[in-house]
C-alpha positions as CSV (number, residue, x, y, z in Angstrom):
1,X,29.1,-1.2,-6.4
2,X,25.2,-0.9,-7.5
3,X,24.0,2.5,-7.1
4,X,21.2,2.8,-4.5
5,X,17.7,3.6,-6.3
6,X,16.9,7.2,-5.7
7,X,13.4,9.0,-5.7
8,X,12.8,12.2,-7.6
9,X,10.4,15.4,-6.6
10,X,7.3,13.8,-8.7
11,X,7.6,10.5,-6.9
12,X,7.9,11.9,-3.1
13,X,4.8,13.8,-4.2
14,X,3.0,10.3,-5.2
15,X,4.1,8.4,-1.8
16,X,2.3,11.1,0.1
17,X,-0.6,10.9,-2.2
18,X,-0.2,7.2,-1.5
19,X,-0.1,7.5,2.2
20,X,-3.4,9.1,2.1
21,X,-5.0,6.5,0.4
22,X,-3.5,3.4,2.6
23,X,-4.8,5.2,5.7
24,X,-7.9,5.4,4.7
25,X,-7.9,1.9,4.1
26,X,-7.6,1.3,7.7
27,X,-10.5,3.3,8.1
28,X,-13.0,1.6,5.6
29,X,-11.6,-1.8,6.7
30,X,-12.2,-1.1,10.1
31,X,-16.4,0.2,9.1
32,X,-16.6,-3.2,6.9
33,X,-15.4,-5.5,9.6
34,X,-17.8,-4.2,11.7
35,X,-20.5,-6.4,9.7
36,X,-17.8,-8.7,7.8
37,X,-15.4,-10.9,9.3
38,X,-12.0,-10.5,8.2
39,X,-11.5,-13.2,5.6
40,X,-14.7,-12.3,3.9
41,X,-13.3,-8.1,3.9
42,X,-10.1,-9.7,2.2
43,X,-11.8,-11.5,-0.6
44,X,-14.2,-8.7,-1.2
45,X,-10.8,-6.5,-1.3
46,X,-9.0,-8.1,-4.0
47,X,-11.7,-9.7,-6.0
48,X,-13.3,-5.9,-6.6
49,X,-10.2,-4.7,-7.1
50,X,-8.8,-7.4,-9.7
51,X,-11.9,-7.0,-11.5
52,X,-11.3,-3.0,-11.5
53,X,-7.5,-3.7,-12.7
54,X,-8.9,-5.9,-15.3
55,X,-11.4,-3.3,-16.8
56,X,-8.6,-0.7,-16.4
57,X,-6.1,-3.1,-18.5
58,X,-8.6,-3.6,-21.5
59,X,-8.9,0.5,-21.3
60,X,-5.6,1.4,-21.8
61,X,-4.7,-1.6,-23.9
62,X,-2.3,-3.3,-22.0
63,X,-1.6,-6.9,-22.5
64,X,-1.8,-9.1,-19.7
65,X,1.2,-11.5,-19.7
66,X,0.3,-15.2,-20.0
67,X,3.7,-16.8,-19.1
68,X,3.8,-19.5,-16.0
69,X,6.9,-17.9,-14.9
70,X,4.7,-14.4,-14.7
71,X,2.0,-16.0,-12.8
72,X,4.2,-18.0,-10.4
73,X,5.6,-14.4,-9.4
74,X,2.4,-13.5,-9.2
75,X,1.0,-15.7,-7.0
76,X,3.9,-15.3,-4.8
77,X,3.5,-11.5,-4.6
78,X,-0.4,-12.0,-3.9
79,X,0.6,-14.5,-0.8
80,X,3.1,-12.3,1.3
81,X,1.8,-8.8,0.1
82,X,-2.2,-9.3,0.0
83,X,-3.6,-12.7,1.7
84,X,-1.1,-12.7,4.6
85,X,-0.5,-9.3,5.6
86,X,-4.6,-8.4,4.8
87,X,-5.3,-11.3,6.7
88,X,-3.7,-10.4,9.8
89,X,-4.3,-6.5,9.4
90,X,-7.8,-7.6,9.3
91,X,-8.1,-10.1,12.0
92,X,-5.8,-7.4,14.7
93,X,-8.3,-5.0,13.7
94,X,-11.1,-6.4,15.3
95,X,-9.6,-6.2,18.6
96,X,-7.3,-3.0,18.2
97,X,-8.7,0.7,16.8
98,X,-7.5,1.7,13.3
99,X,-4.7,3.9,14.4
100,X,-3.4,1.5,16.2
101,X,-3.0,-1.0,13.7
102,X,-1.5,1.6,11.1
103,X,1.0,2.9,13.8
104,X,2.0,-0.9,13.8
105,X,2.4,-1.1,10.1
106,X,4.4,1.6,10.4
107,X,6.9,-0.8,11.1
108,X,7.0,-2.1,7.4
109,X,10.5,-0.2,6.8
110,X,12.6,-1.5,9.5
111,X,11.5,-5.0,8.1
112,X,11.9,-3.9,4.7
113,X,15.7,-2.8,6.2
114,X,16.5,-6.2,7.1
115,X,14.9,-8.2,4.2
116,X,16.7,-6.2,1.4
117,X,20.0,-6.3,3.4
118,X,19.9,-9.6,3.0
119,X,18.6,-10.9,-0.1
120,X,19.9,-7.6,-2.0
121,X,22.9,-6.2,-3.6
122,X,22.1,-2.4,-3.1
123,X,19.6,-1.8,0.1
124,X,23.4,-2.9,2.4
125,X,22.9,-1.9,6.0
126,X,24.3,1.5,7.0
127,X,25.3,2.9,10.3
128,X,22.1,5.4,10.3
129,X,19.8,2.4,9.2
130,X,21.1,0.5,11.9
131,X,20.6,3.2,14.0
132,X,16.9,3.4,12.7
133,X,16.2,0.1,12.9
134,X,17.3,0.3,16.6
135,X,15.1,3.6,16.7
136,X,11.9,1.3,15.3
137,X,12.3,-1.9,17.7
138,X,12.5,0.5,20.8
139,X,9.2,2.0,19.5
140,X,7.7,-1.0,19.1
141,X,8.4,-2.4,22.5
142,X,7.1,1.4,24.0
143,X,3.9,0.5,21.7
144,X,3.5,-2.6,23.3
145,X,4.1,-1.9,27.0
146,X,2.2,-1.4,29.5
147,X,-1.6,-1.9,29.1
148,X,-0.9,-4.5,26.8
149,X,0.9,-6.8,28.8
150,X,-1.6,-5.6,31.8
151,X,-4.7,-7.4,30.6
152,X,-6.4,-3.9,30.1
153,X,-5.3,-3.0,27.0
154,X,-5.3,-3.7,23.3
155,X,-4.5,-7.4,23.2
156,X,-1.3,-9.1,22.3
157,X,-2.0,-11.3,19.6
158,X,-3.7,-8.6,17.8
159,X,-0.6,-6.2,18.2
160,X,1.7,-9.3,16.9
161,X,-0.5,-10.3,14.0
162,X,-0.2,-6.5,12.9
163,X,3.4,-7.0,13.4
164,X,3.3,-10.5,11.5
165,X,1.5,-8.0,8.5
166,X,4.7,-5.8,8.6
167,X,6.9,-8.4,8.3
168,X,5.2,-10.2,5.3
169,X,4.9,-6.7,3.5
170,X,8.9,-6.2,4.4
171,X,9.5,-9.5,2.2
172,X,7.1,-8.4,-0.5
173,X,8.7,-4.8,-1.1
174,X,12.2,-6.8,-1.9
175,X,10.5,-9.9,-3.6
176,X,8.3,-6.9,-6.1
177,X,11.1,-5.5,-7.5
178,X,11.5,-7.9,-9.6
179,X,8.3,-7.4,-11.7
180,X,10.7,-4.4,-13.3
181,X,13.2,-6.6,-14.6
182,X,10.6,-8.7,-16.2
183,X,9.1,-5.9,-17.7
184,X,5.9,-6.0,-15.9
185,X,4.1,-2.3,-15.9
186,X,2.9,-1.0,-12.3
187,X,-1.1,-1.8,-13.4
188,X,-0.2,-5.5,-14.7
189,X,1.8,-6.3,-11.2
190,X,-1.3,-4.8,-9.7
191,X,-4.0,-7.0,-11.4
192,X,-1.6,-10.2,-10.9
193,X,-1.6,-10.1,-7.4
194,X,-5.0,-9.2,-6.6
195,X,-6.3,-11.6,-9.2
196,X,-4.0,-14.2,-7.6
197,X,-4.9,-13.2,-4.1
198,X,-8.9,-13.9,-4.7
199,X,-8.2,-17.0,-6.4
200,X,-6.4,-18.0,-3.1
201,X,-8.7,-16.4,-0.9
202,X,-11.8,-18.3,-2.1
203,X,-11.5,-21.6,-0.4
204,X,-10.3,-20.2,2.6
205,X,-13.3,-17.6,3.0
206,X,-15.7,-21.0,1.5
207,X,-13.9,-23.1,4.7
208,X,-14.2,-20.5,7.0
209,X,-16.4,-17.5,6.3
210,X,-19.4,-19.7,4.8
211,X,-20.3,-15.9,3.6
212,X,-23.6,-17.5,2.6
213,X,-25.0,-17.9,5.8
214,X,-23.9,-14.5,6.7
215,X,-26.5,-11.1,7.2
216,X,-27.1,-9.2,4.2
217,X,-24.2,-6.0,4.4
218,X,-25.9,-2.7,5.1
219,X,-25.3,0.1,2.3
220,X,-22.4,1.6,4.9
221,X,-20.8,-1.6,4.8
222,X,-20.7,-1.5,0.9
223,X,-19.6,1.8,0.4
224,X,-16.7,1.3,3.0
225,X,-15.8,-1.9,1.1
226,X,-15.9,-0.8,-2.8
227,X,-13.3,1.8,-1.3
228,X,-11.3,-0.1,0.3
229,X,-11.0,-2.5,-3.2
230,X,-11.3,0.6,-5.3
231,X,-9.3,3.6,-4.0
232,X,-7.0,1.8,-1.3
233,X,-6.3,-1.3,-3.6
234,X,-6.6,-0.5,-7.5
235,X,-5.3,2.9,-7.5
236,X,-3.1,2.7,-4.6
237,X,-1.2,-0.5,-5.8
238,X,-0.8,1.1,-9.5
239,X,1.4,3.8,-7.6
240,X,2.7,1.6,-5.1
241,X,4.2,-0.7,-8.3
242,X,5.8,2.3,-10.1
243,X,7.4,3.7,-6.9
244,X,8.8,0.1,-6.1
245,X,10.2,-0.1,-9.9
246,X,11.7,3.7,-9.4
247,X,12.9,4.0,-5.6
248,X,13.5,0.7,-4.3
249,X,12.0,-1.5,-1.4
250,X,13.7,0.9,1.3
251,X,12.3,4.4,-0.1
252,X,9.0,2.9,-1.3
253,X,8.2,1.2,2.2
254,X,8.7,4.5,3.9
255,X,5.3,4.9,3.1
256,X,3.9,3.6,5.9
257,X,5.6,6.5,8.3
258,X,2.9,8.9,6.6
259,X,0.0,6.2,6.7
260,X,-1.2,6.7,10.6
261,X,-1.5,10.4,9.9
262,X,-4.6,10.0,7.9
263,X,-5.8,6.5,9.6
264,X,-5.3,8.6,13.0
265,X,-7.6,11.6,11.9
266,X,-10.4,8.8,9.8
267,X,-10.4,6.9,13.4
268,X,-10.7,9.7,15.5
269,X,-12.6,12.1,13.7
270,X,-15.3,9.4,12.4
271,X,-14.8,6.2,14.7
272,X,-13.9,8.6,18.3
273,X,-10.9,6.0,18.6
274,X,-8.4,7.2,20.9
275,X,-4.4,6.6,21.5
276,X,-3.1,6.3,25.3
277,X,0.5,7.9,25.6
278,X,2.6,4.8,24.9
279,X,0.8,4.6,21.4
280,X,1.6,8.1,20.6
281,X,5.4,7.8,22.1
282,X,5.8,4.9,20.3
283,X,5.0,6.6,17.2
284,X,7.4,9.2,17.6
285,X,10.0,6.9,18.1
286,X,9.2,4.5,15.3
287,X,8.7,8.6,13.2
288,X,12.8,9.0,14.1
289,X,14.1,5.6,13.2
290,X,12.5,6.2,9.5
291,X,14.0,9.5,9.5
292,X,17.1,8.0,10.7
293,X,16.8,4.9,7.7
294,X,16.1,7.6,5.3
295,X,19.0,10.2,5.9
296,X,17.9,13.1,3.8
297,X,16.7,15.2,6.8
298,X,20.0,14.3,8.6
299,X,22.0,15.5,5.3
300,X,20.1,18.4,5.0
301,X,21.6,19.7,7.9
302,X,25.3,18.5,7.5
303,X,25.0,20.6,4.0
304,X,23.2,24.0,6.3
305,X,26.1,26.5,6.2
306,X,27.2,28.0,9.2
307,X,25.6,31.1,10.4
């Protein structure tokens, strides 16, 4: 049977750097919409941030591969983990706060969960992953209650299209993986699939966006956007491809657990967005089915001695 991928000290270390840097990108997507509509904030995301890859490449020295087989997995990667899931991120996130949304893509595991179990030989389900999965669902429906389905609340389609995200980035955390086995470094995936992304983005935000007829961006706007494409995209995706390679689409989806910690403060401390009680138990519950899908805190106390 095919060993599960396991994650060392270093790499645990980088997913909570990573966390930081994906919530945050709640954060500056939400100031950049605020002038930007959501198409347009996904172009500018992955354009800036291809172009920063590509600069990055010619650096270091790396080869960018050139192979139609390369670029079809590329394209394919930049569909269901960039222009879908940023697309729908964005577009919930002009009707629901920051927190909200990254409490919701929080659910990126238990999709992950079901995903690899099926189209993988060594992410099988397991009776605590079930039990998580369970855990996240549960949460999800607490999320969702109340105000929602009153009329008062956040609305419904924006809650489901940040659901919709989760579930594109579930398929995209098995479908990544192979990028190892074709030799592809963590920086070249990167700059693939956000070249790839802008290339498709372009006639939709042309269609849609006309950005040409739109207001000149105030300086805010700019800032928020050059770090959303710079420190939440380039960077975060270089780490996000060697942590995929190394621990798998289960242990490098559990990510997004950590994410609406930072989002949560950003939104709060900067935006004064608040989360009602549902949000909040939700959360917690959604928190325990990742433990659950996870195990190690559950093993850690099997192996406690007795006192």
């Amino acid at each position: 049977m095919t060993k599960a991928p396991q994650m060392g000290l270093l790499d645990w270390g980088l997913l909570v750097f990573l966390s930081v840097l994906w919530g945050g990108s709640f954060f500056f997507s939400k100031v950049a919409l605020a002038e930007l509509p959501p198409f347009t904030v996904v172009l500018g995301r992955v354009a800036i941030a291809a172009v920063a890859l590509y600069a990055y490449l010619r650096v270091t020295g790396r080869a960018i591969p050139a192979g139609g087989e390369v670029w079809r997995a590329f394209f394919a990667m930049g569909l269901i983990n960039n222009l879908i899931p940023f697309s729908l991120i964005f577009w919930g996130q002009t009707a629901i706060a920051s927190g909200l949304a990254s409490i919701l893509n929080a659910t990126t595991p238990i999709f992950s969960i079901l995903v690899a179990h099926l189209l993988t030989a060594d992410e099988k389900m397991t009776p605590q992953k079930i039990a998580g999965v369970l855990l996240g669902i549960l949460g999800v429906v607490v999320l969702m209650s109340g105000s929602a389905f009153a009329g008062n609340g956040p609305p419904l389609w924006a809650l489901l299209a940040c659901l919709g995200a989760a579930l594109s980035y579930g398929f995209a955390g098995t479908f990544g993986r192979r990028f190892r086995r074709m030799g592809i470094a963590p920086a070249v995936g990167a700059f693939g699939q956000t070249t790839t992304s802008a290339l498709m983005m372009l006639p939709l935000v042309a269609f849609v966006d006309t950005p040409w007829n739109l207001a000149a961006p105030h300086a805010v706007t700019i800032a928020a956007l050059l770090a959303l494409a710079l420190i939440s995209t380039a960077l975060a995706y270089i780490i996000y491809f060697h942590l995929l390679s190394v621990g798998g689409a289960t242990n490098s989806s559990l990510v997004t657990l950590l994410i609406p910690v930072s989002a949560i403060l950003l939104g709060s401390l900067i935006l004064g967005e608040r989360l009602s009680a549902n949000h909040v138990l939700g959360m917690a519950l959604i928190g325990l089915g990742l433990l659950s899908i996870d195990g190690r805190v559950f093993a850690m106390f099997r192996r406690a001695p007795a006192t």
